[in-house]
C-alpha positions in Angstrom: -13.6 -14.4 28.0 -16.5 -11.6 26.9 -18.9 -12.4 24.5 -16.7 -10.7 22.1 -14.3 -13.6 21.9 -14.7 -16.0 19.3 -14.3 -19.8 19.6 -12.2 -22.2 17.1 -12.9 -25.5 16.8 -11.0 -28.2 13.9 -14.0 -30.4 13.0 -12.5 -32.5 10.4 -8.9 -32.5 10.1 -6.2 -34.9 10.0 -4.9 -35.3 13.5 -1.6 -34.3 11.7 -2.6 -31.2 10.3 -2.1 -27.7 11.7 -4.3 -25.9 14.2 -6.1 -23.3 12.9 -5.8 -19.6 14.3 -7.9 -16.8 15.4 -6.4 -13.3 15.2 -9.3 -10.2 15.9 -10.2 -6.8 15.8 -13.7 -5.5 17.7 -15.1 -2.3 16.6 -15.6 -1.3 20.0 -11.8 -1.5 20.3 -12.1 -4.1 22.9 -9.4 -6.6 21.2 -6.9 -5.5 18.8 -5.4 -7.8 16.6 -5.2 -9.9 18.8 -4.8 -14.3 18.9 -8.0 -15.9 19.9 -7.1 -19.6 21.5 -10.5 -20.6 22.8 -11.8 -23.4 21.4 -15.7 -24.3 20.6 -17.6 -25.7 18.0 -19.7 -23.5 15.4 -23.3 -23.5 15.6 -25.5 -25.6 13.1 -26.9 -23.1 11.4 -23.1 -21.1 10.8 -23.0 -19.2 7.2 -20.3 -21.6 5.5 -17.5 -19.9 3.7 -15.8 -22.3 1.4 -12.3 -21.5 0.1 -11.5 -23.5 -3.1 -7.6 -23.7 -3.1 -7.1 -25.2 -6.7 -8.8 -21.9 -8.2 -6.3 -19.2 -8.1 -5.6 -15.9 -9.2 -2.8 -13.1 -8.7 0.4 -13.2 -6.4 0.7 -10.5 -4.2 3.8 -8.4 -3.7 2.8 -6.7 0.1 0.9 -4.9 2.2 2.1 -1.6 3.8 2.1 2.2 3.9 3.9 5.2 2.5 7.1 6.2 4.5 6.4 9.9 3.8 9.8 12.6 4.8 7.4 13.4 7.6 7.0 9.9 8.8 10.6 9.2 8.5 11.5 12.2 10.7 9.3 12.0 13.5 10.9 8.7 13.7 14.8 9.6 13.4 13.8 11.6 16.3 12.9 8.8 18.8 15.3 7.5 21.3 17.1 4.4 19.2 15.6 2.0 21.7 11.9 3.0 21.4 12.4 3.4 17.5 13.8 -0.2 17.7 10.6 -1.5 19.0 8.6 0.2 17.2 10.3 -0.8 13.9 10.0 -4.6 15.1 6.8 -4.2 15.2 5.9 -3.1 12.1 8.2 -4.8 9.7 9.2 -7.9 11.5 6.7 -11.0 11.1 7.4 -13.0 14.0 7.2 -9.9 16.2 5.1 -7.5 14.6 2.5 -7.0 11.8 5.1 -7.8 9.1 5.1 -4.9 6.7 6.4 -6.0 3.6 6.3 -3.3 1.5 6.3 0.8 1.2 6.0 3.4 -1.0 8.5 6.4 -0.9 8.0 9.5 -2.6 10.7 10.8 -5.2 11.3 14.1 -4.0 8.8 15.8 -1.5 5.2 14.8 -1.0 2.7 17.2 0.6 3.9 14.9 3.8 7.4 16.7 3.8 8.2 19.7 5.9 9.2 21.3 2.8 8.8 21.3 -0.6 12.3 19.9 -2.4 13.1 17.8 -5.6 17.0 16.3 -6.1 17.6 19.2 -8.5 16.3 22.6 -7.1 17.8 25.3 -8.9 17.4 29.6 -8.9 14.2 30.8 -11.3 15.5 30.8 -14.6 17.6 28.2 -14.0 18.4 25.0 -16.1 20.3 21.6 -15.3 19.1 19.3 -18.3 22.6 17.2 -17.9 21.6 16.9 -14.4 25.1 17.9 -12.6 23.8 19.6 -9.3 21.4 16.2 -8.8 22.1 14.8 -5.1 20.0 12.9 -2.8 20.7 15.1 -0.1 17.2 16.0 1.1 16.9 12.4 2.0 20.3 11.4 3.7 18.8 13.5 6.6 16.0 11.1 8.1 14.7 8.9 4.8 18.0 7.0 3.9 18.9 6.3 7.5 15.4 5.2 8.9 15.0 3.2 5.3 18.7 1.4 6.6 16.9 0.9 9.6 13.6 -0.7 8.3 15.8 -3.1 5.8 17.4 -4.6 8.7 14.9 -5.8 10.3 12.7 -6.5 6.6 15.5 -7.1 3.8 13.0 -8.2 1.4 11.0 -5.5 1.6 9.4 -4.3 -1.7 9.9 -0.3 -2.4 7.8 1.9 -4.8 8.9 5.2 -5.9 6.4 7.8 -6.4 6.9 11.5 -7.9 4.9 14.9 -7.2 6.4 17.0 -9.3 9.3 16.5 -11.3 11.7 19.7 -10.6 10.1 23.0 -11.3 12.7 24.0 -13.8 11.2 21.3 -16.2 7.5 22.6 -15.6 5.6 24.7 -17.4 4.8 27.5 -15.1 7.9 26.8 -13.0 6.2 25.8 -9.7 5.9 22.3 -7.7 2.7 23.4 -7.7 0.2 22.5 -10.7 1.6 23.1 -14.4 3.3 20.4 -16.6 6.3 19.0 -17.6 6.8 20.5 -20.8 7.8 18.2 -23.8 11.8 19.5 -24.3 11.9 18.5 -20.6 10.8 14.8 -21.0 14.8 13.8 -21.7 15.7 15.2 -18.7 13.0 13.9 -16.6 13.7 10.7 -17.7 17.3 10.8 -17.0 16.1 12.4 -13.4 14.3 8.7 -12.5 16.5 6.7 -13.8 19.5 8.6 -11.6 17.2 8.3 -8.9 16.4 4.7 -9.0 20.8 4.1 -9.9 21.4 6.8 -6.8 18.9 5.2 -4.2 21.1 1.3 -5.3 24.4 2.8 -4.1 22.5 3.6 -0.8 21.5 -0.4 -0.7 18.1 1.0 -1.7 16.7 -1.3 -4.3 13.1 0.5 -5.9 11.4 -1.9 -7.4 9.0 -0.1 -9.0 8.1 3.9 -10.2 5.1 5.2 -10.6 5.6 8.2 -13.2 3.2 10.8 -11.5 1.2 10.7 -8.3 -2.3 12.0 -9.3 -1.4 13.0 -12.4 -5.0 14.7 -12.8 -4.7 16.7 -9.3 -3.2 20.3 -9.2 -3.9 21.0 -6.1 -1.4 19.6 -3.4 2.1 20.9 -2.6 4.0 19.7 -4.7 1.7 18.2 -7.5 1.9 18.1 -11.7 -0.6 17.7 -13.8 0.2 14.9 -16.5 -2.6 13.9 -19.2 -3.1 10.1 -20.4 -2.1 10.7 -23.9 1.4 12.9 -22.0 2.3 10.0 -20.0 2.2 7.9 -22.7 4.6 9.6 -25.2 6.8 9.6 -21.7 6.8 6.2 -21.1 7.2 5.4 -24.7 9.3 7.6 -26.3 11.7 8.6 -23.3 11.5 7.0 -19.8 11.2 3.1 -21.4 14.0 3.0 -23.0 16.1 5.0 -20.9 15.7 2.2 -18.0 15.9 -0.3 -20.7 19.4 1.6 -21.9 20.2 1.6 -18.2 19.2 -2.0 -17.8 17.5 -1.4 -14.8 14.7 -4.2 -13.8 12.7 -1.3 -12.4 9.2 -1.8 -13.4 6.9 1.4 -14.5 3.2 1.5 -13.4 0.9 3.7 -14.8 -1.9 6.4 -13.5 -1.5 6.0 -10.0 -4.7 8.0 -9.4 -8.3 7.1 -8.5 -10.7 4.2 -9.9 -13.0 6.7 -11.3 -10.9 7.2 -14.1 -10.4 4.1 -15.6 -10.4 5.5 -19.1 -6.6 7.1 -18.3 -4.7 3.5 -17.9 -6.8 2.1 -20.4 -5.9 4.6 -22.7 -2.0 4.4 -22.2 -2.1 0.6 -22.4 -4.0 1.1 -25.5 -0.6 2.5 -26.9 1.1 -1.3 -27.3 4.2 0.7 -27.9 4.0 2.9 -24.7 2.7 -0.6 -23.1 5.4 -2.7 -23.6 7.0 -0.6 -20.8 4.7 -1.0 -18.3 4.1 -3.3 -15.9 0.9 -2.0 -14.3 -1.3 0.5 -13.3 -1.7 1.6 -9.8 -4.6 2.7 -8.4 -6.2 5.3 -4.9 -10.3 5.0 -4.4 -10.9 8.6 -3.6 -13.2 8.2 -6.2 -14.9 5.5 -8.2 -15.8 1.7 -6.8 -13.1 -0.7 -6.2 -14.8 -3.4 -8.5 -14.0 -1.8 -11.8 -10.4 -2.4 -11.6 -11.2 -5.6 -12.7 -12.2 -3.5 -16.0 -8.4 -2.7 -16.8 -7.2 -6.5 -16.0 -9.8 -7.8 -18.1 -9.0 -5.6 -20.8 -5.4 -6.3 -20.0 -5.1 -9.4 -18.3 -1.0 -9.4 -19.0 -0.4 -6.3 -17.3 -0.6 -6.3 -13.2 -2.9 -3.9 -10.7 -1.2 -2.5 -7.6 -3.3 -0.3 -4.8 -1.2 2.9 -3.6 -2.9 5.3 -1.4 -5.6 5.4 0.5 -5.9 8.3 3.7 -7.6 8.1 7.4 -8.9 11.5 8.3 -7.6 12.6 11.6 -9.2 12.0 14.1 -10.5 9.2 13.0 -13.9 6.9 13.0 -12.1 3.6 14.5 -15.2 1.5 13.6 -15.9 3.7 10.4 -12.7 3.7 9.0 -12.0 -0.2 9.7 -15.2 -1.3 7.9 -14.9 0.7 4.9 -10.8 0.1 4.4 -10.9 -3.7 5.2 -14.1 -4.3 3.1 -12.8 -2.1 -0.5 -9.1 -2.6 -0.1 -8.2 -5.4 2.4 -10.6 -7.7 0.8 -12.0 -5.5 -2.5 -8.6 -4.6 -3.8 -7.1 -8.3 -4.0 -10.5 -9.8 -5.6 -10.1 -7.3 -8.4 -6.6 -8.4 -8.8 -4.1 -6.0 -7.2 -1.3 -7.1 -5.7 -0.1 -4.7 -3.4 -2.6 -2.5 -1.0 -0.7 0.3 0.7 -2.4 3.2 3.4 -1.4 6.5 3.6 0.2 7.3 5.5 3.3 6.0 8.0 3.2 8.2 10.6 2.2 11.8 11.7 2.6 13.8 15.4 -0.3 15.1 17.3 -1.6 17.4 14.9 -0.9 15.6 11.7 2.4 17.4 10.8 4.5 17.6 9.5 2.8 18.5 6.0 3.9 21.6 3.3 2.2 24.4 3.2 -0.6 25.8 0.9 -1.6 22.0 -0.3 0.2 19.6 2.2 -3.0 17.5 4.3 -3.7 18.8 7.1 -6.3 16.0 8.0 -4.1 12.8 7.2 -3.7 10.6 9.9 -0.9 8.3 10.2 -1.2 4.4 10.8 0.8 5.5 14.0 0.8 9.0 16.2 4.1 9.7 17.1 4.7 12.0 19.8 8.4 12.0 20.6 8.8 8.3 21.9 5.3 7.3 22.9 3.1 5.8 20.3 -0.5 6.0 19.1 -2.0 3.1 16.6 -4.2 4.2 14.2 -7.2 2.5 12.3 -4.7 1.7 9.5 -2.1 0.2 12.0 -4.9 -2.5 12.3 -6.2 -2.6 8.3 -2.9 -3.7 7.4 -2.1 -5.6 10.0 -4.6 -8.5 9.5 -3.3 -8.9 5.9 0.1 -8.1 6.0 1.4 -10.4 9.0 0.6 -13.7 7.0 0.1 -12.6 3.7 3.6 -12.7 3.3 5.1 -11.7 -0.4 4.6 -14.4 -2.9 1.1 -15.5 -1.1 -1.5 -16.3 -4.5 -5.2 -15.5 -4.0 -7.6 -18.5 -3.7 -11.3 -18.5 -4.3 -13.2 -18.2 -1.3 -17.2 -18.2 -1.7 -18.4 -14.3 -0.7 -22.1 -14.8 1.5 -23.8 -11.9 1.8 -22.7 -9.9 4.5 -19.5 -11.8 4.9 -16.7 -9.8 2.5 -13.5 -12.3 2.3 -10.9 -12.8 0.4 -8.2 -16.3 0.9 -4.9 -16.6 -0.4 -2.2 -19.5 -0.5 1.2 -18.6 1.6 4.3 -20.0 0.2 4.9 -21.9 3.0 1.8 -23.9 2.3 -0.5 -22.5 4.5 -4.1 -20.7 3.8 -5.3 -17.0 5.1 -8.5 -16.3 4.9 -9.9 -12.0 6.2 -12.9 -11.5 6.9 -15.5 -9.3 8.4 -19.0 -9.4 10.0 -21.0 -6.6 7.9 -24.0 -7.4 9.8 -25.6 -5.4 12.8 -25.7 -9.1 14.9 -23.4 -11.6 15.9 -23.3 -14.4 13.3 -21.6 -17.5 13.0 -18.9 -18.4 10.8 -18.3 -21.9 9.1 -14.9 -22.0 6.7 -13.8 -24.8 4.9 -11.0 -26.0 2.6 -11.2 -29.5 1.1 -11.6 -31.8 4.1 -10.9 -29.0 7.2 -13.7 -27.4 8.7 -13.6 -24.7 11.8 -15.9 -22.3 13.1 -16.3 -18.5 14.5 -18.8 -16.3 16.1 -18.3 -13.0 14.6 -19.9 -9.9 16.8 -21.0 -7.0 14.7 -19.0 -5.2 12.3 -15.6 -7.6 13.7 -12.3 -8.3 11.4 -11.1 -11.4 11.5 -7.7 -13.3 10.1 -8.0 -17.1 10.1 -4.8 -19.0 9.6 -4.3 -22.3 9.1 
């Protein structure tokens, strides 16, 4: 084996406990995810990570992507075969990377082929009892691949996620920009809650809604601008207790926008009758540092943190793009308590389409490159991956000691067994020490790798 492989050795173990495992990514794209099974003791002077299981912290609901309409079609499209596998492979844990939740949007995204929202109607129109509302735009390639994915991952988690609401309830009467004017909140509300009731008949189960993606960016196709002090008198006044009237167990999260603008959640959870509703505030990092999420959970340690979105630019910096994602939301988001960290996006084809025009991405590329049946894997692919195979749902974060140049973050599986991801931030090889009460095992990290110990 190169010098790139790692060695694992159990130094003080019950002869009855588990062996630990290895799985590794190189930034020289030498290994991929992949097992390491040779074994060797860690040097003397190895950098000890200690993981301190009694300490914890939040439970985590998943790790996945966003299963955009584009992502969906370009896989409806492969042969039923190759889609099979490649399903398999992303949502099944014993045979894949063990997906375990997505986000969808409700209606279009900029990641559609077209711009749509359940209720399109002529300019000048109006449809406040919602009659003409259908799913339809979705029973094309969403619902069916959706089927697909929740027979191989039934437990999978599902987040709903608007652009726009419908551009009969906006104020300039685009998708584009403007704002849901206040004789439309009623109707809006009504909208999501038919959505979330519609999507259960198609064995759909959202667990959660966020009630505006970037509500402070005008500029993709669709988008809605939505202010703090706005989605507060909607949660409050309108889409609260329509769910609650519903009795749906569909949770609202807040904001859903970057960590540079802390001030918006905390505002709305500042209005305790708005934030009752809510269950927590989601989160991207196009802007701001990951740390001060922790900000909003200490300000509101009963309400939960949940990371969205987060974007690869085609083509991609493998080595960049690892190191950055895995260090600020593999390992930053979960120490400042979210439980969920998604990637944008699913999948995309060769020339990251298919996207709306005038404000779709042109640049986003997916976690997988799908070119009729053959299949690319993307930096995300592999950011996910060494979290969401054995972090499985229900998995609690455990303190693990952070060393300088060794970001981590451990967690407790509910099967009893420990996770700990890591990386070598350093330009050298170093070695790796962890240990949890009495088990000790090693690791020589090159440069810059990810590793996933399991044990």
């Amino acid at each position: 084996m190169s010098q790139a492989a790692l060695f694992l050795c159990l130094l003080a173990a019950p002869a009855s406990a588990r062996a630990p495992q290895l799985w590794l990514t190189e930034l020289d794209r030498s290994v991929l995810f992949s097992p390491q099974t040779t074994p060797g003791a860690p040097a003397s002077s190895a950098t000890l990570i200690s993981v301190e299981a009694a300490k914890t912290y939040q439970s985590m609901e998943g790790f996945g992507f966003t299963l955009t309409g584009g992502s969906a079609m370009l896989l409806h499209k492969m042969s039923a075969a190759k889609r099979a596998a490649l399903l398999k492979e992303l949502f099944s844990p014993s045979d894949g990377i063990g997906v375990s939740y997505l986000r969808l949007s409700v209606g279009a995204s900029d990641l559609d082929e077209r711009v749509f929202s359940y209720d399109d109607l002529p300019a000048g129109g109006s449809d406040p009892g919602l009659a003409k509302f259908s799913l339809a735009p979705d029973r094309e390639h969403l619902l069916p691949m959706l089927k697909e994915i929740l027979a191989v991952a039934p437990s999978l988690r599902i987040l709903g996620s608007p652009w726009s609401a419908p551009a009969w309830m906006k104020d300039n009467g685009s998708p584009i920009a403007g704002k849901l004017r206040p004789d439309a909140y009623p109707a809006y509300a009504a909208y999501l809650v038919r959505y979330v009731v519609d999507m259960a008949k198609e064995g759909v189960r959202v667990d959660a809604l966020t009630i505006q993606n970037e509500p402070l960016n005008p500029k993709n196709n669709p988008s809605m601008v939505m202010e703090a002090k706005e989605q507060a008198a909607f949660i409050r006044d309108h889409l609260g207790p329509a769910l609650a009237a519903a009795k749906l167990k569909t949770k609202i999260l807040l904001y859903d926008h970057n960590a540079d603008r802390i001030d918006y959640p905390l505002e709305v959870l500042a209005d305790t009758a708005a934030a009752r509703y809510v269950a927590g505030s989601a989160f991207h990092l196009y802007g701001g540092v990951i740390e001060d999420l922790s900000k909003v959970h200490d300000a509101h340690p009963d309400k939960d943190l949940y990371f969205t979105e987060q974007w690869v630019g085609a083509p991609g910096n493998f080595a960049g793009e690892l190191s950055w994602h895995v260090d600020n939301l593999v390992v930053g988001a979960p120490r400042n308590w979210c439980k969920t960290v998604l990637e944008w996006n699913l999948a995309a084809d060769p020339k990251q389409e298919p996207h709306t025009d005038q404000g779709g991405c042109v640049g986003c590329l997916g976690a997988v490159t799908l070119d009729g049946d053959a299949v690319e894997r993307n930096p995300a692919f592999y950011i996910i991956a060494h979290a969401s195979k054995f972090v499985r749902p229900g998995s609690v974060r455990v303190a693990s000691e952070a060393p300088e140049g060794l970001p981590n973050v451990a967690f407790r599986t509910p099967d009893g067994k420990f996770v700990l991801v890591t990386r070598n931030a350093g330009a050298a090889p170093r070695d790796v020490a962890v240990r949890q009460g009495e088990r000790s095992f090693g690791a020589r990290l090159n440069a810059g790798a990810v590793a996933t110990f399991v044990w």
